[in-house]
C-alpha positions as CSV (number, residue, x, y, z in Angstrom):
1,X,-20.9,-2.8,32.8
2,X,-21.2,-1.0,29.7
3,X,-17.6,0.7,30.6
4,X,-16.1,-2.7,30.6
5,X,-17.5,-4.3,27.8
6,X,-16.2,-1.1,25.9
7,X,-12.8,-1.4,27.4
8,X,-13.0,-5.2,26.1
9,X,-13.9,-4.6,22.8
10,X,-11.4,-1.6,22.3
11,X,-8.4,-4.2,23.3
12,X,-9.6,-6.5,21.3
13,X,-9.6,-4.1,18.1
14,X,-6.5,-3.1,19.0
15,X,-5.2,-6.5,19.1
16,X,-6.7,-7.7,15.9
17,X,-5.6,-4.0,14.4
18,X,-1.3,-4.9,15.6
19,X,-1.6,-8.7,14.6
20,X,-0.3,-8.2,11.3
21,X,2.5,-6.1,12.1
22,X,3.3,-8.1,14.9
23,X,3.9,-11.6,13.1
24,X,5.8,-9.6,10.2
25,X,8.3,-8.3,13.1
26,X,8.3,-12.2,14.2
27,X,9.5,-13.7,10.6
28,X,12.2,-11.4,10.2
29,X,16.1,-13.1,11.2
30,X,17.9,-11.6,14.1
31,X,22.0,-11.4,13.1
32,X,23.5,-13.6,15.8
33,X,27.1,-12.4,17.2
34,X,28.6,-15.7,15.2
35,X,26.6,-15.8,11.9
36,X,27.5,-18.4,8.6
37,X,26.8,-17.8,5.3
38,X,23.5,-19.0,5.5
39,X,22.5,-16.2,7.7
40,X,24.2,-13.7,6.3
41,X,22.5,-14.1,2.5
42,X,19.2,-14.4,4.4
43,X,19.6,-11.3,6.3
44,X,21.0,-9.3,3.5
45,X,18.3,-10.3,1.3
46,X,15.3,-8.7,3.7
47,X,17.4,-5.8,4.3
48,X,18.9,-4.8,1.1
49,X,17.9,-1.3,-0.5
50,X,18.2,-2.3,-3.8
51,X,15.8,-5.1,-3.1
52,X,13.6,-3.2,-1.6
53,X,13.6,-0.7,-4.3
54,X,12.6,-3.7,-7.0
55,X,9.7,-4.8,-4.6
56,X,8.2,-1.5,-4.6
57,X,8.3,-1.3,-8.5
58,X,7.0,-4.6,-8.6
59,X,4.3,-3.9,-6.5
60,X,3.1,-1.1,-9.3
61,X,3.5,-3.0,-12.2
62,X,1.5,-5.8,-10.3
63,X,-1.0,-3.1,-9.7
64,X,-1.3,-2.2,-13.5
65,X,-1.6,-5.9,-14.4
66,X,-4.4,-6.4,-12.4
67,X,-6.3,-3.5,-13.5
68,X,-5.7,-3.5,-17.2
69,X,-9.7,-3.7,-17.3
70,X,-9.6,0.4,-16.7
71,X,-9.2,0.7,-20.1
72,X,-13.0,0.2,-20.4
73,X,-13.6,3.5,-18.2
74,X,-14.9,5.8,-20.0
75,X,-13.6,9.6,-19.9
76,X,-15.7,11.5,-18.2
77,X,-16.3,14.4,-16.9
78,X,-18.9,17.3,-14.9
79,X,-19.5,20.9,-15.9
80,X,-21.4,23.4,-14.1
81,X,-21.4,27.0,-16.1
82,X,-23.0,30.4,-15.1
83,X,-23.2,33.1,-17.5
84,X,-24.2,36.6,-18.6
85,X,-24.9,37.7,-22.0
86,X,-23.3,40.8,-22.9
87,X,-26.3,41.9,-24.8
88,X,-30.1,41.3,-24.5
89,X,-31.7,38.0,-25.8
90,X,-35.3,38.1,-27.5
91,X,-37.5,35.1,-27.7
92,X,-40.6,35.5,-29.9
93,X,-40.9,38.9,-29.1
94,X,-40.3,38.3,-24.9
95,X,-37.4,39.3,-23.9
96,X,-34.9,36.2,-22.4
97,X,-32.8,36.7,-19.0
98,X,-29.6,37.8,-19.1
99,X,-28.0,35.1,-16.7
100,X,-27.9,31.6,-17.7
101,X,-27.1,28.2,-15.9
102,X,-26.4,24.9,-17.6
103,X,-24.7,21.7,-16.2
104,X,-23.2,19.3,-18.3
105,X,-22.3,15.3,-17.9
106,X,-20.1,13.8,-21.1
107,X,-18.7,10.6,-21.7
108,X,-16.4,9.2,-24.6
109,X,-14.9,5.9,-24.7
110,X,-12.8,4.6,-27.5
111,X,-12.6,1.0,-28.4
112,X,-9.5,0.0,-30.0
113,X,-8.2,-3.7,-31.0
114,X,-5.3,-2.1,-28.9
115,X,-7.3,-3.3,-25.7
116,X,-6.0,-6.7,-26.1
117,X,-1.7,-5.9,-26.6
118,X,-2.1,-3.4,-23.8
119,X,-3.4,-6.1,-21.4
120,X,-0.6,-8.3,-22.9
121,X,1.8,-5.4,-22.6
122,X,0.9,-5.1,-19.1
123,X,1.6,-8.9,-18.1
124,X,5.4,-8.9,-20.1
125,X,6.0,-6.1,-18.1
126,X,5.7,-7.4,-14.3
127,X,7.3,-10.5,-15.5
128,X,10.0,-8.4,-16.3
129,X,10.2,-7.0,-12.8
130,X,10.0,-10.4,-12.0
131,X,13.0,-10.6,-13.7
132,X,14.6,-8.1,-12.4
133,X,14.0,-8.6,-8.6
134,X,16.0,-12.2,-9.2
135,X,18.8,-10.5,-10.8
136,X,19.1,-8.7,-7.3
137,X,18.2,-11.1,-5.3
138,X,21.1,-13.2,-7.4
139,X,23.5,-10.3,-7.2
140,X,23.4,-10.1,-3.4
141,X,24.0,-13.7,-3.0
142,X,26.9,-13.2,-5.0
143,X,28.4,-10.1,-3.6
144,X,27.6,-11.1,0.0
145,X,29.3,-14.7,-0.5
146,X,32.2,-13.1,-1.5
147,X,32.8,-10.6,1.8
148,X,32.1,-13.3,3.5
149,X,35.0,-15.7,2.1
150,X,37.0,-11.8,2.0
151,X,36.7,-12.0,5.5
152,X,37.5,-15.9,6.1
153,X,40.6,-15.2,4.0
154,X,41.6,-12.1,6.0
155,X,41.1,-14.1,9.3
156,X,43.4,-17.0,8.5
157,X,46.1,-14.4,7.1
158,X,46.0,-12.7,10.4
159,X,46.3,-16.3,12.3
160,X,49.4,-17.1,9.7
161,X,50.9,-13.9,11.0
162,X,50.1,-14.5,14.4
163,X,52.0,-17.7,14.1
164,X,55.2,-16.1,12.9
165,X,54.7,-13.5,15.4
166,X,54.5,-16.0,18.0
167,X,57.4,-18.3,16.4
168,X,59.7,-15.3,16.5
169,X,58.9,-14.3,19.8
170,X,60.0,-17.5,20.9
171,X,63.1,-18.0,18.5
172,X,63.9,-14.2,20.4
173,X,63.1,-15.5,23.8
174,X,65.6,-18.4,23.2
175,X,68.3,-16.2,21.8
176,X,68.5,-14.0,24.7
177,X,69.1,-17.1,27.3
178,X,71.7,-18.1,24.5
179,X,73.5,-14.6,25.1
180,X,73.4,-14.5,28.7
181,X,74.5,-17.8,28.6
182,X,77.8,-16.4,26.3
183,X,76.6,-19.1,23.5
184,X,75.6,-15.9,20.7
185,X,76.9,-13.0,20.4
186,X,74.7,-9.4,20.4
187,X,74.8,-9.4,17.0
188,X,72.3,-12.8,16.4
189,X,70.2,-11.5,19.5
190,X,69.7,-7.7,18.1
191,X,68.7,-10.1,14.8
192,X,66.0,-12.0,16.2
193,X,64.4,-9.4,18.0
194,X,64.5,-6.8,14.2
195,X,63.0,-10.1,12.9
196,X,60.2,-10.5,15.6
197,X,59.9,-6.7,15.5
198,X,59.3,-6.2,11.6
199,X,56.5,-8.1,11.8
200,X,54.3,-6.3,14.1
201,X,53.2,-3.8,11.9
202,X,52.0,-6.5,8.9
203,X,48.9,-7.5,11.4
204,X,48.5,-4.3,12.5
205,X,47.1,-3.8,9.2
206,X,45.6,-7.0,9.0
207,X,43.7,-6.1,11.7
208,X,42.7,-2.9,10.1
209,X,41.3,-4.2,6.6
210,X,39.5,-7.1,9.1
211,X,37.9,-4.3,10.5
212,X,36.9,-2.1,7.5
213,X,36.1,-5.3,5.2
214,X,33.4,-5.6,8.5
215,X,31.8,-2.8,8.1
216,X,31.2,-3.4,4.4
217,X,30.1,-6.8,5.3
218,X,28.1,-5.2,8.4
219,X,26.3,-2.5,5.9
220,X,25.6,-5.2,3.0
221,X,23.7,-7.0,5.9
222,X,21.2,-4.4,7.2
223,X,23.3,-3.9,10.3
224,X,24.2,-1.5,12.9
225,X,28.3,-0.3,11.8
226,X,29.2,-1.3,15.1
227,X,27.3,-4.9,16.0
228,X,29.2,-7.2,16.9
229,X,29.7,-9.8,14.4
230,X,32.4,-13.3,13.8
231,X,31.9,-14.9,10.3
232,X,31.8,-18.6,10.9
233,X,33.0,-20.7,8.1
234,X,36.0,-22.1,6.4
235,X,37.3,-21.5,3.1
236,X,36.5,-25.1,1.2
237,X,36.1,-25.2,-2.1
238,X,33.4,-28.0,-3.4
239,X,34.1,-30.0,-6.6
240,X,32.7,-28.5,-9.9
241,X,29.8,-30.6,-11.2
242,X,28.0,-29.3,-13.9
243,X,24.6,-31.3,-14.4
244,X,23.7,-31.3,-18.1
245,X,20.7,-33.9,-19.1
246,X,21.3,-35.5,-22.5
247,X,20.8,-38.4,-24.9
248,X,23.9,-40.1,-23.5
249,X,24.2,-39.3,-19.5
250,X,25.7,-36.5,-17.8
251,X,28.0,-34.6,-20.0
252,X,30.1,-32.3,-18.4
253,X,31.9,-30.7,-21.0
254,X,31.6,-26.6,-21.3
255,X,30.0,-26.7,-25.0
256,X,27.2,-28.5,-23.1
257,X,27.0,-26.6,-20.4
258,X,26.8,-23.6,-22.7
259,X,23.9,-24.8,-24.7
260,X,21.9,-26.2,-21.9
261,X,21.9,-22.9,-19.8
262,X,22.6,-20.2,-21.6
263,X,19.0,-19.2,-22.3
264,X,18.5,-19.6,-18.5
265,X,20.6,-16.4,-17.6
266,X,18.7,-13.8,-16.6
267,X,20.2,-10.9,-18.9
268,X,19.3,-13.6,-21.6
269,X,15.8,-14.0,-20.1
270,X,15.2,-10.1,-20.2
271,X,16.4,-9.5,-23.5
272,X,13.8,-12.0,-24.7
273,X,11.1,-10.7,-22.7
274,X,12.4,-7.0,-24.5
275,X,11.8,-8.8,-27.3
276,X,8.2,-10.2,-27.0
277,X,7.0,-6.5,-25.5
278,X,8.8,-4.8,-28.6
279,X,6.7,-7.5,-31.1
280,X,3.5,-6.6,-28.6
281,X,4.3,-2.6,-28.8
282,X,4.4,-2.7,-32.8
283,X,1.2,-4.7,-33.1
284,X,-0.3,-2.6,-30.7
285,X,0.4,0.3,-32.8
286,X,-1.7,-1.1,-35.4
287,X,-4.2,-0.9,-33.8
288,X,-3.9,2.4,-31.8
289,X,-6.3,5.5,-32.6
290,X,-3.1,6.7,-34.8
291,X,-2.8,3.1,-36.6
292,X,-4.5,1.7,-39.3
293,X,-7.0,-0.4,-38.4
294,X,-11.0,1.2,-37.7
295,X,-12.3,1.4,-33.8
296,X,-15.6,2.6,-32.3
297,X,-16.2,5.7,-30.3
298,X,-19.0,6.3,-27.7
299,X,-19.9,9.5,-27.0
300,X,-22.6,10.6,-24.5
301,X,-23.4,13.9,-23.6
302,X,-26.1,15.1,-21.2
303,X,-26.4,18.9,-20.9
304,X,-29.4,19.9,-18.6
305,X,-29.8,24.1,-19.0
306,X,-31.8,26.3,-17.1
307,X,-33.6,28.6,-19.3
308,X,-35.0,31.0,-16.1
309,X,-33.3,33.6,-14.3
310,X,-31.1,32.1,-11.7
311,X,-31.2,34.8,-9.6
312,X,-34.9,35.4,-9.4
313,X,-36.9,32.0,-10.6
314,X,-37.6,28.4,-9.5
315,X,-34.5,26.3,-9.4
316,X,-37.0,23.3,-9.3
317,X,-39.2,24.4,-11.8
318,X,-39.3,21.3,-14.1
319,X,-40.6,23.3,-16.6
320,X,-37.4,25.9,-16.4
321,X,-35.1,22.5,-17.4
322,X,-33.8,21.6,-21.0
323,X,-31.4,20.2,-23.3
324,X,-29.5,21.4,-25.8
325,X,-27.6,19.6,-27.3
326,X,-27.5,16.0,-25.6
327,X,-27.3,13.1,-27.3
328,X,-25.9,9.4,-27.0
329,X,-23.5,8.6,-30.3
330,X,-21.3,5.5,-32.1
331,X,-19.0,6.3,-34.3
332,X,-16.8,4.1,-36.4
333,X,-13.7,5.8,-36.9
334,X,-11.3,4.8,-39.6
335,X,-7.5,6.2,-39.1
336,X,-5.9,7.4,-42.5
337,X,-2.8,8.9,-40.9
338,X,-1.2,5.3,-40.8
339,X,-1.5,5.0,-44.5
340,X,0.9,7.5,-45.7
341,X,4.1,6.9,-46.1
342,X,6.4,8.5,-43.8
343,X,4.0,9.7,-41.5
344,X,4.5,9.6,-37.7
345,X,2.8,6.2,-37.2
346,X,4.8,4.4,-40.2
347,X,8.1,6.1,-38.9
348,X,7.1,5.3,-35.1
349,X,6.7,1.4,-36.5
350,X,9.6,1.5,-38.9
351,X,11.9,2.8,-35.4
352,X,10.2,0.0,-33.2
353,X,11.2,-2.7,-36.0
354,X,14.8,-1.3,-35.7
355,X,15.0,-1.9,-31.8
356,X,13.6,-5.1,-32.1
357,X,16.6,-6.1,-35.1
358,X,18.9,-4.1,-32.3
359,X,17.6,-6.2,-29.4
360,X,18.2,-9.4,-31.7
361,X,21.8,-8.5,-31.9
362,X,21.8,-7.6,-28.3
363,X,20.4,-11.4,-27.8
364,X,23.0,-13.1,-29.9
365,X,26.4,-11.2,-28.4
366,X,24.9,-11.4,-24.8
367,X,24.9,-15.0,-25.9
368,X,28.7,-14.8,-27.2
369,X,29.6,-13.2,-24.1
370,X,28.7,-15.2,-21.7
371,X,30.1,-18.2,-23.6
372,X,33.2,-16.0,-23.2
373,X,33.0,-15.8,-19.9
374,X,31.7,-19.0,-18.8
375,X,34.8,-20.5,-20.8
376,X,37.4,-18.4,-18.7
377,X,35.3,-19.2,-15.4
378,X,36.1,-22.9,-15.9
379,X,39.6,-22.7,-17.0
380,X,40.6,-20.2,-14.2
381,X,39.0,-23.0,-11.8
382,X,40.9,-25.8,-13.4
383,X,43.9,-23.8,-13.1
384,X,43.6,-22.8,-9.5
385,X,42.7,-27.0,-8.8
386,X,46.0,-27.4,-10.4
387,X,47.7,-24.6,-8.4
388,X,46.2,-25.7,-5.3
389,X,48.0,-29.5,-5.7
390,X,51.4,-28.2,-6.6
391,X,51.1,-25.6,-3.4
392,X,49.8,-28.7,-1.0
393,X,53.2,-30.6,-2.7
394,X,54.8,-27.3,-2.1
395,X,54.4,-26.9,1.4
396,X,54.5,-30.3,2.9
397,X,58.3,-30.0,1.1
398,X,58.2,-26.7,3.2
399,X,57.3,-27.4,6.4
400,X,60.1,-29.9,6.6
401,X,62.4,-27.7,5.6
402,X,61.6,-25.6,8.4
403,X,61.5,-28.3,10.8
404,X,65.0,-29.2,9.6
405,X,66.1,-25.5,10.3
406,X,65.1,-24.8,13.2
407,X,67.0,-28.2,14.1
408,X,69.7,-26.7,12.9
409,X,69.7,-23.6,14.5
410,X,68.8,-25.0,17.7
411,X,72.0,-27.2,17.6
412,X,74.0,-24.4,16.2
413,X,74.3,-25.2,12.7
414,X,72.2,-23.1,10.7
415,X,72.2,-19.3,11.2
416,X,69.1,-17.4,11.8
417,X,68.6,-16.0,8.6
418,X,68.6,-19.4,7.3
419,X,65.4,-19.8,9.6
420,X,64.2,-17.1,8.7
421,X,63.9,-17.5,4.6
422,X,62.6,-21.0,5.9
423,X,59.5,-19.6,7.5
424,X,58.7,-16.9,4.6
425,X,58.7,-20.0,2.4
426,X,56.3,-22.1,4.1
427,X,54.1,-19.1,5.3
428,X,53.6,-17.9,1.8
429,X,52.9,-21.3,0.7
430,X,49.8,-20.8,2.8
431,X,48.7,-18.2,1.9
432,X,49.2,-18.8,-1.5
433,X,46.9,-22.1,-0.9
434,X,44.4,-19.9,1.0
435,X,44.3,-16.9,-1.7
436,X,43.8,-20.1,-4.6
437,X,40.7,-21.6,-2.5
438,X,39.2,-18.0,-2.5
439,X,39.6,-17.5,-6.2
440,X,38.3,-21.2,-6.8
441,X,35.3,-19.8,-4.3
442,X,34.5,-16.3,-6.8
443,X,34.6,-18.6,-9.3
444,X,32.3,-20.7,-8.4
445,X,29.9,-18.0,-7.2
446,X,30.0,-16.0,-10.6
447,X,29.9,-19.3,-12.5
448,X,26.4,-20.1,-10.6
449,X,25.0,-16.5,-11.2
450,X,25.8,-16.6,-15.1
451,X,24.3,-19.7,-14.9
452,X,21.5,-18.4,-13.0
453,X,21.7,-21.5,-10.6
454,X,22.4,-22.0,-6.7
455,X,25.8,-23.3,-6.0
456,X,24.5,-26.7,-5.2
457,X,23.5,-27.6,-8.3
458,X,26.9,-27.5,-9.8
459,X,29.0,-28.1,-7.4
460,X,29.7,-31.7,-5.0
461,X,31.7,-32.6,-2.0
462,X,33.9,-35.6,-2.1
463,X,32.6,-38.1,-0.1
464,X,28.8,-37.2,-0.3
């Protein structure tokens, strides 16, 4: 009985032990063989290094925020000394032991007005790994997004090729019944089959970069190099809209898209919280042990000394026990070093005040630059919406120009290479609309991450 209700209570530890780890293992996403780009930013972001890397600074600077109390430890520390003197000891006229044995206990704590910007110091900083583990998290959104669209945009070029592949092996196939049939000569046949043959190679190394953009986009995600993974997606570029509360409405003009969010960028938001712990670290200085301002010190020292022989008498002999020198102290201490010019505190403050003037310079040109850059974001966009109507014009024109063609050839009044320069024209077209989709796509995913905003929030679909 007593076997079995330890075999009971041993799998029950061990359950309650593996619980934990268990429902972790649970909550983490599985990459399915098709995945969208949903998925793919989800599993990128619980696999990343460099995220991983933040969390565990995070975690430390979280530590030292919570325990910024420790400054009240005092510093302490045990002794425990044997000696001999060199030389014999008298006593009133009795002559003292050679060996002695003393222990020792000492404390000292300072208080400073420095207690207060340290705690405050301590705080900035996890907010600015805060700060910095949404820059990542930001960064892989981005990056990941844009293999993901790489990819898209590879596929459909290797399904345009495919096409012509398949159009040429056709136009080939017909041109050899028209030469056994004595309606072409070998000349036009030998044409159409360089022309289906030329192409071959072009999605061969389609199929190539599809593979190697893969196993970047396999790697960003956390998985194995070989897994067996399909993007699933299309390339469609939503409608800019840019969300800007004011007096009057919605404004959607770039000056008031720069003032509303440009202090909500996250290199903006970290040069700011720079600033704040550069104003805290000068103030605290003040009031460091090498400042200016006065601070207490507690001193405590307990020194129990055996005045016997070690070797040969009592260890618990209370009357063998003594102090020397111990004692329990406050002292106000009042720093002069701070008050002389040029000394290391005034020249450790004077250096501090120049990084925070630096830092306010850094502040105002991040500012400038990501006006800069914010500006060229939306006019590339415009121009690619631009780009993308003339190409739709372009290839509707195009593809009945090819349709025409191929009439023609078929009936026997256009040659071949007529055709041909028909079918470049219309294929480029597409992927000229393709490439301008994907450009309209980076854009939008840089605009939202120097905005420091998800895609939805400026961006719409028509129809919604």
């Amino acid at each position: 009985m007593n076997q079995r209700m330890t075999a009971v209570l041993l799998a029950i530890a061990f359950a309650l032990s593996t619980r934990a780890p268990i429902e972790a293992q649970t909550t983490r996403i599985s990459a399915p063989e098709r995945i969208d780009l949903e998925t793919a930013i989800a599993l990128a972001l619980q696999s990343n290094l460099g995220i991983e890397s933040e969390l565990v600074a995070l975690r430390q600077k979280r530590l030292v925020a919570d325990t910024w109390w420790n400054r009240f430890y005092p510093n302490a520390n045990a002794t425990y000394t044997l000696q001999r003197s060199n030389t014999a000891q008298t006593m009133a006229g009795q002559e003292l032991p050679r060996w002695a044995m003393a222990a020792g206990l000492n404390l000292n704590l300072d208080l400073t007005l420095q207690t207060f910007p340290g705690y405050s110091l301590a705080q900035l900083d996890y907010e600015m790994g805060v700060l910095s583990l949404e820059e990542a998290k930001r960064q892989v959104e981005r990056d990941v997004s844009k293999l993901f669209y790489d990819l898209l945009l590879t596929r459909e070029r290797m399904a345009l090729v495919s096409e012509r592949i398949a159009t040429a092996q056709r136009r080939y196939d017909q041109a050899r019944v028209n030469f056994e049939n004595g309606l072409i000569d070998e000349f036009s046949l030998l044409s159409a089959q360089v022309a289906l043959e030329n192409q071959r190679p072009g999605l061969t190394s389609l199929r190539v970069a599809y593979e190697q953009q893969l196993l970047a986009f396999r790697n960003s995600l956390g998985l194995p190099l070989m897994a067996p993974v399909e993007p699933q997606g299309a390339i469609d570029p939503p409608d800019l809209l840019i969300r800007i509360e004011t007096g009057r409405g919605t404004d959607s003009s770039v000056s008031a898209l720069d003032q509303a969010r440009l202090r909500g960028r996250l290199d903006v938001q970290q040069l700011e919280m720079l600033n704040t712990i550069q104003k805290e670290q000068i103030r605290a200085g003040e009031y460091s042990q090498g400042g200016r301002a006065p601070y207490l010190r507690f001193a405590f020292n307990y020194d129990p000394t055996f005045f016997g022989d070690p070797w040969d008498d009592d260890w618990f002999d209370s009357d063998l026990w003594g102090q020397r020198s111990g004692a329990l102290s406050v002292t106000l201490v009042q720093p002069l070093d701070g008050w002389f010019p040029y000394s290391q505190r005034r020249n450790e403050t004077a250096r501090l005040e120049s990084e925070l003037e630096r830092n306010r310079l850094n502040i105002e040109q991040a500012l400038r630059g990501a006006e800069i850059r914010l500006r060229g974001l939306m006019l590339g966009i415009e121009s690619s919406r631009q780009t993308i109507r003339a190409l739709e014009e372009n290839i509707a024109l195009a593809r009945r120009a090819y349709e025409l063609a191929e009439i023609g050839y078929d009936n026997g009044l256009r040659e071949l290479l007529e055709v041909q320069n028909a079918e470049v024209d219309l294929k480029d077209a597409e992927f000229q609309l393709l490439q301008e989709k994907k450009n309209i796509m980076d854009s939008i995913l840089d605009l939202a991450f120097e905005l420091n905003v998800d895609v939805d929030e400026i961006t719409t679909r028509s129809g919604r």
